[in-house]
VOBAMAR-572918 format. One line per 2 residues: number of its first residue (from 1); their letters; for each residue x, y, z of C-alpha. Coordinates in steps of 0.1 Angstrom, whole numbers, plus 5000, padded with zeros to 4 digits. Layout:
NUM) A) X/Y/Z | ...
***
This chain:
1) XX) 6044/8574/7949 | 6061/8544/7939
3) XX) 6027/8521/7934 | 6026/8499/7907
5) XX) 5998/8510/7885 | 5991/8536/7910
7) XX) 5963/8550/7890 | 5945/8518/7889
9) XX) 5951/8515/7926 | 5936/8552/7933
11) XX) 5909/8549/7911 | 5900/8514/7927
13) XX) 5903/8535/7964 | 5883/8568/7950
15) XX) 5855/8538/7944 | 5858/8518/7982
17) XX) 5855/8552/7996 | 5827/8566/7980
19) XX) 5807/8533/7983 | 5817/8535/8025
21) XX) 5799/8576/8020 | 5770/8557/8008
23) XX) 5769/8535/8031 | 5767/8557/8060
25) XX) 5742/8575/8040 | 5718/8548/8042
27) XX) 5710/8538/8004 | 5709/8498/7997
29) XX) 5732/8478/7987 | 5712/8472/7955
31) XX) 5717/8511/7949 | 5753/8509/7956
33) XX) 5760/8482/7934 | 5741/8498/7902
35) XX) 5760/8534/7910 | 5794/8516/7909
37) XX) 5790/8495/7883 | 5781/8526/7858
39) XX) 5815/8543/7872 | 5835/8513/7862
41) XX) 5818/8510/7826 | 5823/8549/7827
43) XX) 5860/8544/7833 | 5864/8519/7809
45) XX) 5851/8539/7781 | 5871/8571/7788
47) XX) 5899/8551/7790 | 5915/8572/7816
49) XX) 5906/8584/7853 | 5887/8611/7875
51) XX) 5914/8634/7873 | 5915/8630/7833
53) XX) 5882/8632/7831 | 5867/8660/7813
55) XX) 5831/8666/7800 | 5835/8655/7768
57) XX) 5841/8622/7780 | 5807/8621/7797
59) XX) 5790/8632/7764 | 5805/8607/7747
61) XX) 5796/8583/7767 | 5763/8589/7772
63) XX) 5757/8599/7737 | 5767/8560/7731
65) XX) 5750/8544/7753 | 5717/8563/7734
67) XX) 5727/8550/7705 | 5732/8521/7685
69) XX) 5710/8489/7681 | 5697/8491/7717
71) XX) 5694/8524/7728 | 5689/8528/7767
73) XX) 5661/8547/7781 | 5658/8583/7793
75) XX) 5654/8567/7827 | 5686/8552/7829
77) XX) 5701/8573/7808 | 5694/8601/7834
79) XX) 5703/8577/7862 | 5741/8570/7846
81) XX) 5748/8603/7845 | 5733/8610/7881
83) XX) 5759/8586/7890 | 5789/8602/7874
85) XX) 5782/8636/7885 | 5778/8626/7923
87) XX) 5811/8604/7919 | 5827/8638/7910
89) XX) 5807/8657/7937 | 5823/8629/7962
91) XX) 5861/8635/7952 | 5858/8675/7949
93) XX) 5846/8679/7983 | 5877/8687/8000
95) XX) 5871/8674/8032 | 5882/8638/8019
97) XX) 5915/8653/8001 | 5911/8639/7970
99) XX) 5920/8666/7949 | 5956/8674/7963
101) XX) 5966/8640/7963 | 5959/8637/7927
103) XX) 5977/8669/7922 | 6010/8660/7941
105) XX) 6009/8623/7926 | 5992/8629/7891
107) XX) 5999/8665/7885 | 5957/8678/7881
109) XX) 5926/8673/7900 | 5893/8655/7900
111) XX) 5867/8679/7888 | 5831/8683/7879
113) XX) 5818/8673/7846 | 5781/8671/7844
115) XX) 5762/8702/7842 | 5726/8712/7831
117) XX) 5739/8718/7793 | 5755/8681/7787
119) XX) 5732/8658/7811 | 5694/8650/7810
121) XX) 5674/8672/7827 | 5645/8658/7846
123) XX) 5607/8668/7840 | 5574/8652/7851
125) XX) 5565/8649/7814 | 5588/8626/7804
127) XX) 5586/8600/7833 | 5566/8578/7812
129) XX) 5573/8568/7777 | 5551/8583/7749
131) XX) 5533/8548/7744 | 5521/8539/7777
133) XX) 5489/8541/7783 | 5457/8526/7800
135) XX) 5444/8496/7784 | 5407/8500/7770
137) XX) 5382/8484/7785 | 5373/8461/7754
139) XX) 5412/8456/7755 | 5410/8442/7793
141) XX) 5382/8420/7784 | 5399/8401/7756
143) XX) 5429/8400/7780 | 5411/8383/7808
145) XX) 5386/8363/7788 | 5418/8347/7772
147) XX) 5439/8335/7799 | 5406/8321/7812
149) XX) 5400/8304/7781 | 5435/8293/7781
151) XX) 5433/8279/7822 | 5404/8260/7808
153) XX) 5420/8244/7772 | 5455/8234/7792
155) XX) 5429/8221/7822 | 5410/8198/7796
157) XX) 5438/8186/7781 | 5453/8172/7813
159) XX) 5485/8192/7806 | 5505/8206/7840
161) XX) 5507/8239/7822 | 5474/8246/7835
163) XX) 5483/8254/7873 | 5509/8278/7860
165) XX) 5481/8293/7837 | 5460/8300/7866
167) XX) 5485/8314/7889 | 5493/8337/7866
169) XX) 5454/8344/7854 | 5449/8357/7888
171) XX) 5480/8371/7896 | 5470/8393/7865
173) XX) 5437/8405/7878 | 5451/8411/7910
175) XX) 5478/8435/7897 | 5446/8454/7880
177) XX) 5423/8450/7908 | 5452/8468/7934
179) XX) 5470/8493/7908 | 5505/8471/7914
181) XX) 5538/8472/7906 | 5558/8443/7891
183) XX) 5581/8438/7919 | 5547/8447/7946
185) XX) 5528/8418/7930 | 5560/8391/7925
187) XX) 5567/8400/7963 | 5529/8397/7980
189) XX) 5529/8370/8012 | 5493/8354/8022
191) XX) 5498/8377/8056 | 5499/8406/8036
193) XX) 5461/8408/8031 | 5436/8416/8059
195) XX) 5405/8429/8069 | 5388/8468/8066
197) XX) 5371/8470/8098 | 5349/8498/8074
199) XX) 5339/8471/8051 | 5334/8436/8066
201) XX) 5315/8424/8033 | 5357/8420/8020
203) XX) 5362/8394/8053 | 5401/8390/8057
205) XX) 5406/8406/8023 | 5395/8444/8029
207) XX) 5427/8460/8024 | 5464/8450/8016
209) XX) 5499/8456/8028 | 5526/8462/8002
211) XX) 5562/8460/8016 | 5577/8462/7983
213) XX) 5568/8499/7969 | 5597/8521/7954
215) XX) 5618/8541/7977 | 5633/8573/7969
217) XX) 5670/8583/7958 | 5681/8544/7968
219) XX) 5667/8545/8005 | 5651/8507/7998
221) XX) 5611/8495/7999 | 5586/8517/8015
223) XX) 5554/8505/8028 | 5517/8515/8020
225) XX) 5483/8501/8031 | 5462/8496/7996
227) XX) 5418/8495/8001 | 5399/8469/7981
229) XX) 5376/8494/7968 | 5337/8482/7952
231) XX) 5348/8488/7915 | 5369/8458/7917
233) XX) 5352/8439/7949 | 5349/8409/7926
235) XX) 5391/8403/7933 | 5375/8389/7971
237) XX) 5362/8361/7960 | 5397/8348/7937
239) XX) 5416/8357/7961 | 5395/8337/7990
241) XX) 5398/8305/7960 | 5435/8311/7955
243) XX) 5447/8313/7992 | 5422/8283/7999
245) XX) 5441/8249/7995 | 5425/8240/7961
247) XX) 5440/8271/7950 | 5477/8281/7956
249) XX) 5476/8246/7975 | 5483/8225/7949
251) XX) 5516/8236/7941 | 5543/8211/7956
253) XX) 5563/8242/7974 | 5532/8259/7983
255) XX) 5540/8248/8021 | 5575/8256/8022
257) XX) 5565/8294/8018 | 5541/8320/8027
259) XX) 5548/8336/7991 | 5513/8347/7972
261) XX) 5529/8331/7939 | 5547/8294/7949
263) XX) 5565/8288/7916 | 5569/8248/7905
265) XX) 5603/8245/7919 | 5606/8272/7940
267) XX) 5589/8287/7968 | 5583/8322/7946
269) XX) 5579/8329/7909 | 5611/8350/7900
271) XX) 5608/8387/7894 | 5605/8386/7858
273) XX) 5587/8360/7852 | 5551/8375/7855
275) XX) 5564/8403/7835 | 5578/8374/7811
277) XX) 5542/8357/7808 | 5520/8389/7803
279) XX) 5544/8403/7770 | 5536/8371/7760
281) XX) 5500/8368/7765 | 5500/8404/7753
283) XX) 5516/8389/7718 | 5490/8359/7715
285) XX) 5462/8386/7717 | 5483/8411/7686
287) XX) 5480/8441/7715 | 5506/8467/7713
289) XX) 5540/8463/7725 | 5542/8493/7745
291) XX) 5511/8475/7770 | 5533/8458/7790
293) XX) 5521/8444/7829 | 5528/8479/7840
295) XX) 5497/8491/7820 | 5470/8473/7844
297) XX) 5483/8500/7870 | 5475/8527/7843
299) XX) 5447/8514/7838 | 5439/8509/7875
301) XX) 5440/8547/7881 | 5422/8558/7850
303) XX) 5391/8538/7857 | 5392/8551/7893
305) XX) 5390/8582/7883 | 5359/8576/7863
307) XX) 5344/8565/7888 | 5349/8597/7905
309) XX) 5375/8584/7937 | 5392/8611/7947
311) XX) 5424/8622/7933 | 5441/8627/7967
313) XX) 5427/8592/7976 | 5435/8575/7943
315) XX) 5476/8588/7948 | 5478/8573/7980
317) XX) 5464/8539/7969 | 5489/8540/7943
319) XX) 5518/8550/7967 | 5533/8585/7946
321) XX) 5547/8614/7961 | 5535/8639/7941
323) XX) 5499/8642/7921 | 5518/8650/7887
325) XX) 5530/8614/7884 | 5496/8602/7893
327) XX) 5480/8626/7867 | 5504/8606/7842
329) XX) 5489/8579/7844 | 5455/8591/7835
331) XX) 5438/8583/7801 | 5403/8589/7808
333) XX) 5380/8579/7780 | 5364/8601/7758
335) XX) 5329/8587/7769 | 5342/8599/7800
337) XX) 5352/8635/7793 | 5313/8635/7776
339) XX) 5297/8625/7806 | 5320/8650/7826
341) X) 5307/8678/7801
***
């Protein structure tokens, strides 16, 4: 071919057009970017290209990236090798005429490496880790009782970190009180929240709009409708202090923004950095480490299914596809199940 470092060149080329077939697909950019990046660590670690690659390379580097001091997840684990094995799918497919270019310029073909026998296979079961749970109800009540004892100490003591404290006090309840995600809750406008023409006792607070829920296979943020239900009604009243002006209003950037949590310099917290402040609230209080802000959704669907909510009515609060995931999340009480005997 007469390319210097022609299999640099292809390889780079393989990559530009597979990103473009994603593209037209429709996944985000975000999706794009992650899938690309694990084929160019994958690359790196082979040490030599798609039409070298065999499926020992993809064992071994999978079986790495499992290892060591910092072992990945099953969930990205899975999702690396989901990114490999549609890479191959891309160049096999011989409508883009990968595989005899490689074999008139490199002598062999791209071909498939990932099967059922050397990747992860997928089940319900193991979609969340072994030690996530629900937290207790004792559990929530030393959580809540000590940010508010902590608002009030950093309040008393004239220090700034108070407003800070009680952004993230509520921000806290309000991820329990509406079963959120992490992103849902770092992402919530004051526009977002409105009225349940069913309910008027909630006023402009009956029901809220998340923007921000998971997608599927990279197809970006879908949208659900989430009900302020009685069992938590008493969120109304914070949330009708917080959007008030002695609330969220005394944050300098609270005007430049319509964002739910104004940060002290910006006009939104970052993603992580409720996430950040609940591990370490969770470490102040000696909880386990595996009750991270993710559990307050846990525990959001457990205790509505104690109080007898409808399991079809409970997944769509929650915003899952299928009633398996939403059954995961379930760790009824044993006072429960006695009461249910």
């Amino acid at each position: 071919m007469g390319l210097l470092r022609a299999d640099e060149r292809v390889f780079a080329a393989m990559v530009d057009g597979w990103r473009t077939q994603m593209l037209a697909r429709g996944l985000t950019t975000h999706t794009i970017k992650g899938r690309c990046g694990v084929l160019e660590r994958f690359q790196r670690f082979a040490g030599t290209f798609p039409w070298q690659w065999r499926p020992v390379d993809l064992e071994d580097y999978l079986a790495k990236r499992r290892s060591g001091d910092r072992p990945i997840s099953l969930t990205t684990l899975r999702a690396d090798a989901n990114a490999v094995a549609a890479f191959c799918s891309y160049l096999t497919q011989p409508v883009y005429g990968w595989a005899p270019f490689c074999e008139r310029t490199f002598g062999d073909v791209p071909s498939r490496i990932s099967f059922e026998w050397n990747t992860p296979r997928h089940t319900a079961e193991d979609a969340v880790p072994p030690g996530r749970r629900a937290f207790t109800r004792a559990e929530l009540q030393r959580l809540f009782d000590h940010l508010d004892d902590r608002v009030d100490r950093e309040y008393a003591t004239g220090s700034k970190r108070w407003l800070p404290a009680l952004r993230d006090s509520i921000a806290f309840k309000l991820c329990y009180a509406y079963g959120l995600r992490r992103r849902e809750l770092t992402m919530l406008d004051l526009h977002d929240f409105g009225p349940n023409p069913h309910v008027s006792d909630f006023g402009q607070f009956g029901a809220v709009q998340i923007r921000w829920a998971t997608g599927t296979a990279g197809s970006g943020p879908r949208r659900r409708a989430v009900l302020t239900v009685p069992e938590f009604d008493w969120v109304v009243p914070l949330l009708q202090f917080w959007t008030a002006p002695e609330g969220r209003g005394r944050f300098s950037t609270a005007e430049r923004s319509a964002a739910l949590w104004p940060s002290e310099r910006g006009d939104r917290v970052r993603l992580g950095s409720l996430g950040d402040a609940f591990s370490q609230l969770r470490d102040e209080l000696g909880l386990p480490r595996e009750l991270g802000l993710h559990c307050l959704r846990h525990s959001y669907v457990t205790h509505l299914v104690e109080a007898g909510y409808d399991p079809a009515f409970i997944q769509t609060q929650v915003g899952h596809s299928h009633a398996s995931t939403t059954g995961l999340y379930t760790s009824v009480s044993a006072d429960f199940k006695q009461r249910a005997i």
